[in-house]
N, C-alpha and C positions, 0 to 999 in steps of 0.2 A: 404656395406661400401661405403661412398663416401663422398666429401669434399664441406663441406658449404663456407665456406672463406678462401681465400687466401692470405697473405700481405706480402712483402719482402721490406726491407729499406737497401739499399745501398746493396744492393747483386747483383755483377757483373755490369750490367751498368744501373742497374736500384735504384735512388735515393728514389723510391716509385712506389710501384704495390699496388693495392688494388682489388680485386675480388669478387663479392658475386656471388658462385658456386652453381648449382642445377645438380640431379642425370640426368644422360641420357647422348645422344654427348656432349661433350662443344668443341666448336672452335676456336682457336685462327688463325689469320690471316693476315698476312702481308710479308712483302718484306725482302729478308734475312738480317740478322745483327739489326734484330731493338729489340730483347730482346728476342720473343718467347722459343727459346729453354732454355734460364736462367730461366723462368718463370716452366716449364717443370723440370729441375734440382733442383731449390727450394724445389718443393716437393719431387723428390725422395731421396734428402738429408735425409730431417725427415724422412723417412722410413729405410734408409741405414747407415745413416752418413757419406754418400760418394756421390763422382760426379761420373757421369758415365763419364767424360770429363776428370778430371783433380786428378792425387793424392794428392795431400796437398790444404789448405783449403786457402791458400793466393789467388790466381787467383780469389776465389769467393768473395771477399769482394771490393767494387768498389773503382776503383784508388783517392788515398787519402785521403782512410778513415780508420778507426782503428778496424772498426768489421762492421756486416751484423746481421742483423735479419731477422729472418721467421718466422711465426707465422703462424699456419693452426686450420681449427674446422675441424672437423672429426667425421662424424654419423655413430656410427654401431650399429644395433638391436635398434635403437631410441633413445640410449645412445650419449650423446655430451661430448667431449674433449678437450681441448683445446691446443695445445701442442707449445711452444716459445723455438728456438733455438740461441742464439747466436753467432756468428762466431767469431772468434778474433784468427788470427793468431800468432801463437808462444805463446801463453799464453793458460788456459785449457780453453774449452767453455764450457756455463753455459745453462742447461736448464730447464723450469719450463713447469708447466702441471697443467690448470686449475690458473694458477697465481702462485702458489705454486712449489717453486725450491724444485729438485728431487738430490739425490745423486750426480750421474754422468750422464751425455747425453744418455748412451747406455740404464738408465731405460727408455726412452722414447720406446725405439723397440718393434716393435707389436703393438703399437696405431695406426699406419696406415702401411698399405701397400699397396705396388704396383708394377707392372711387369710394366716397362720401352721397348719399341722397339725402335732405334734410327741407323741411319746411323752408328754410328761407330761400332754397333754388327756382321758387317762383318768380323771382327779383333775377334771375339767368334770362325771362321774357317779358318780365315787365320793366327791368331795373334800366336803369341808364347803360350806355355800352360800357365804360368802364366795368359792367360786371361781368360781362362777356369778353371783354380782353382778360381779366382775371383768371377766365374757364377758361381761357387758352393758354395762355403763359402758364396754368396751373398742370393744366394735363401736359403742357409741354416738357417741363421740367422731370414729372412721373416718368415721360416717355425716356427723356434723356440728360438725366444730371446735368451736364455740362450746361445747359443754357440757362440754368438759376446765374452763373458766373455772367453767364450775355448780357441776361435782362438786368443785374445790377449793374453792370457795365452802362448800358444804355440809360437806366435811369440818371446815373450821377452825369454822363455828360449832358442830359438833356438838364438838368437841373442848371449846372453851368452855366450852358451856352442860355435857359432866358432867362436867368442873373444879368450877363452881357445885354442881351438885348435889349434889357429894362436900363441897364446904366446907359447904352450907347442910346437908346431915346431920349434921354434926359438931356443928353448933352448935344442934341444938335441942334441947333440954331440957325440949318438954313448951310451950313457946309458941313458936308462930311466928316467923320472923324478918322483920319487914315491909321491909327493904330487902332480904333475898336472895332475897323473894319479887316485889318489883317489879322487879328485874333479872330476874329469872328470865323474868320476863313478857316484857322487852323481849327476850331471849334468844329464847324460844318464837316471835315475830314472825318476828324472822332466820331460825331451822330452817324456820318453815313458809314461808317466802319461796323459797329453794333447794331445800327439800326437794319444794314441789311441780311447780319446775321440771324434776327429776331423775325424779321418779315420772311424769309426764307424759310423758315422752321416752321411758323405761323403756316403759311401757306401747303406746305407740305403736309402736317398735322393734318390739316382739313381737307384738302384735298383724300386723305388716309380715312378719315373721320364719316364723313358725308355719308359715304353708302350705311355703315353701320347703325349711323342717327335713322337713317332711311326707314331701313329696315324694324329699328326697336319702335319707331310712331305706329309703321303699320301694325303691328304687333301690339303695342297697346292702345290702339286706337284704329281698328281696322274700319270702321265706318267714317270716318272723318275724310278731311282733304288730305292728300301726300304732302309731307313737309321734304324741307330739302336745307341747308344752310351753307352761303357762299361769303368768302371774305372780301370786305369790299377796302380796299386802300386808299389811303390820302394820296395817293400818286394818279389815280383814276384812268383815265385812257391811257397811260404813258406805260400801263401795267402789263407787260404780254398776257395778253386770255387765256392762254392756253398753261398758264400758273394758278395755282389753286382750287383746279378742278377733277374730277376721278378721271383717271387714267389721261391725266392731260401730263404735260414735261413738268419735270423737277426744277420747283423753283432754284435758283444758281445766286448765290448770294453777291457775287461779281458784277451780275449783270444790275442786278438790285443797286448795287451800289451806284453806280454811275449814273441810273436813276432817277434816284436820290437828290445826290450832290446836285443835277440840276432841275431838278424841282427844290433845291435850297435856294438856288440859287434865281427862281423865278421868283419865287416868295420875298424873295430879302425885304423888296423895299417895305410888301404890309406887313414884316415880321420885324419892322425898326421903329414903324409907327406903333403896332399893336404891344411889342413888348413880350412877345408868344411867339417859340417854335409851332408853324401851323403845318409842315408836313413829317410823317415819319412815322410808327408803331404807334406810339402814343395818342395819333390821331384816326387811327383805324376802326374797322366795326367787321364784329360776327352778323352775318344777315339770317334773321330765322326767318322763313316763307314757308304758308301754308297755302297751298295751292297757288295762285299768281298774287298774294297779298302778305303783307309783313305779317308776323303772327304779333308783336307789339300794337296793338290797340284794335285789332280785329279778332283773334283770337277768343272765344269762349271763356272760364274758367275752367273749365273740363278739359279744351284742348293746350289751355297756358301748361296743366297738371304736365298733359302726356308728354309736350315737347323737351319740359324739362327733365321728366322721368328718361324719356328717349336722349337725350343729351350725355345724360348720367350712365345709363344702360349699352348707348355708343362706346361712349370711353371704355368702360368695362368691356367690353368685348374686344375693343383693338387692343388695348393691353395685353390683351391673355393669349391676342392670337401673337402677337411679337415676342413677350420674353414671359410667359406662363401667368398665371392667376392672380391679380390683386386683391388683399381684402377687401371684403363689400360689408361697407358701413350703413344701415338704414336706417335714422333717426326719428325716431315717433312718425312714419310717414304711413304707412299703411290704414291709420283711421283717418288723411285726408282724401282717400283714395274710393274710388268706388269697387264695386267685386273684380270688373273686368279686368280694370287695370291693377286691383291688388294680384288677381289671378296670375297675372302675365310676368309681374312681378315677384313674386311668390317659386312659378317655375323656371325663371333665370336664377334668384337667392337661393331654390336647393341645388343646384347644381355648383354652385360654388367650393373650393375647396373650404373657405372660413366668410360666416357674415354675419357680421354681430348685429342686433337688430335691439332698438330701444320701443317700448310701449308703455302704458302707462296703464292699460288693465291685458291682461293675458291672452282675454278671447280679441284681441284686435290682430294676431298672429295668426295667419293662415295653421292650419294640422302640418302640414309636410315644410313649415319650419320646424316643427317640435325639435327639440335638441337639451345642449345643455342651457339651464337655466338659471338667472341668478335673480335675486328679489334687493330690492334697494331702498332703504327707508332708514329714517333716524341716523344718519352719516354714515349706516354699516351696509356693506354689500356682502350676502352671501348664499353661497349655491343653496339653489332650494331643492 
């Protein structure tokens, strides 16, 4: 897979990009703040329908204007695509494919992908879990369209039900409320319906995942401790062990569910007091461990680097071994890097079929990226 053209109009501080892309390095290069990393963000929008920057889609549309466009081609197996996003904040965005408008934006998922490395993935081991449910639900989606539909799913009823449970707190005084308690019920159904199809897929991924994280630490970091990462659940003992581990049983989203429902159902009374859904996805964590210790607050700066590198370098690898190559995105990262780890990553990035890579002086690119190259200053991008 890899991207013939690129175009974004009024997206972030760019008026107009135009790119024509070829498979191999492509380089983009100039001086911080002149657009490269927007250019870099553009496309992994179409693949996510997210910034890795920003959560709401206001910041990406440039100051004073009323929406952004991206438009990308995309070759996989010789097959072309054409895929057009619109941005327009507080209104829905509209996307077409081939000229031709599609349902909703999210049919677009799966006509391109791509594994993203950028500066702020050091917040993947320092960050709050929320950013690591992110990395999951993110790469899950890559891996399988369909579950962008799950994860919205589950959000809105989770949003629901602790609406409910903020109102049904308010209103007790010491008796029950027998209708905010039978909604409640019908509510708990819904979360555990989505929610076990989100922990199922979750567990699965990682499960799939693990060895290839494994494997890219030792690789960029062969002197350190072996890292390993396991998903730990707000259901905790009640979770059969032998889910979400290598070569352990396929999580079963059936079994999840029932689970669920009664770890909803143990919770209720502190979830009437507190006002908060307290079990379910939402409340889950990715575990990074380097050698028998959490890598969050033991971890080095050198070994935060590699884990997240190795994170990043994982995905990229299970991807390509399941349905063929994702672009490989590398955002100004190579000059936070040391040789080793530039090295290590340098000889994954040539092997790629497409990996666009941003720097901000030239010699920060390894030699066997050399490729096509483009120069980016004064709003204009062009091959140099």
């Amino acid at each position: 897979m890899y991207l013939r053209h690129l175009q974004v109009t009024d997206f972030r501080s760019w008026p107009l990009a135009d790119l024509a892309l070829e498979p191999g390095p492509v380089v983009l290069v100039g001086q911080n703040g002149r657009g490269k990393t927007n250019l870099l963000e553009a496309i992994g929008y179409v693949a996510t329908l997210g910034s890795h920057r920003v959560a709401t889609d206001a910041p990406l549309v440039r100051h004073g204007c009323e929406r952004a466009l991206v438009r990308v081609a995309v070759v996989n197996e010789d097959r072309e695509l054409t895929v057009e996003l619109e941005i327009t904040p507080g209104r829905a965005n509209r996307a077409r494919v081939n000229r031709g408008a599609v349902g909703k934006p999210r049919d677009v998922l799966g006509i391109l992908r791509t594994v993203l490395f950028s500066p702020e993935d050091l917040s993947l081991v320092r960050g709050d879990p929320s950013e690591r449910r992110r990395f999951m639900d993110e790469l899950l989606v890559l891996r399988a369209p369909r579950y962008a539909g799950v994860r919205a799913d589950y959000e809105k009823v989770l949003k629901q039900r602790n609406a409910l449970l903020k109102t049904a707190g308010k209103r007790r005084t010491g008796r029950e409320d027998p209708y905010a308690l039978s909604t409640l019920d019908v509510w708990d159904d819904h979360l555990s319906v989505a929610g076990a199809q989100l922990l199922a897929a979750r567990l699965n991924l990682i499960a799939d995942l693990a060895p290839y994280t494994a494997d890219a630490y030792m690789g960029v970091a062969p002197d350190s401790r072996p890292a390993k990462i396991a998903y730990k659940s707000s259901l905790g003992e009640a979770l059969p062990p032998s889910y979400g581990v290598p070569g352990g049983e396929r999580a079963e989203a059936e079994v999840l569910r029932e689970l669920l429902l009664k770890a909803l159902a143990d919770t209720r009374r502190q979830e009437l007091e507190r006002g908060i859904s307290l079990v379910g996805p939402h409340r889950d964590e990715l575990e990074l461990i380097l050698g028998e210790a959490p890598a969050k607050g033991y971890a080095s700066h050198g070994e935060s680097w590699s884990f997240a590198l190795a994170l990043r370098l994982g995905s990229y690898e299970l991807l390509r071994a399941e349905a063929g190559e994702p672009v490989l995105l590398l955002d100004d990262v190579f000059a936070e890097l040391d040789r080793k780890r530039r090295a290590r990553l340098a000889e994954v990035s040539a092997s790629a079929e497409q990996v666009l890579i941003t720097a901000a002086v030239a010699e920060d690119v390894p030699e066997e990226l050399a490729g096509a190259r483009f120069t980016v200053a004064d709003g204009e991008v062009n091959r140099a």
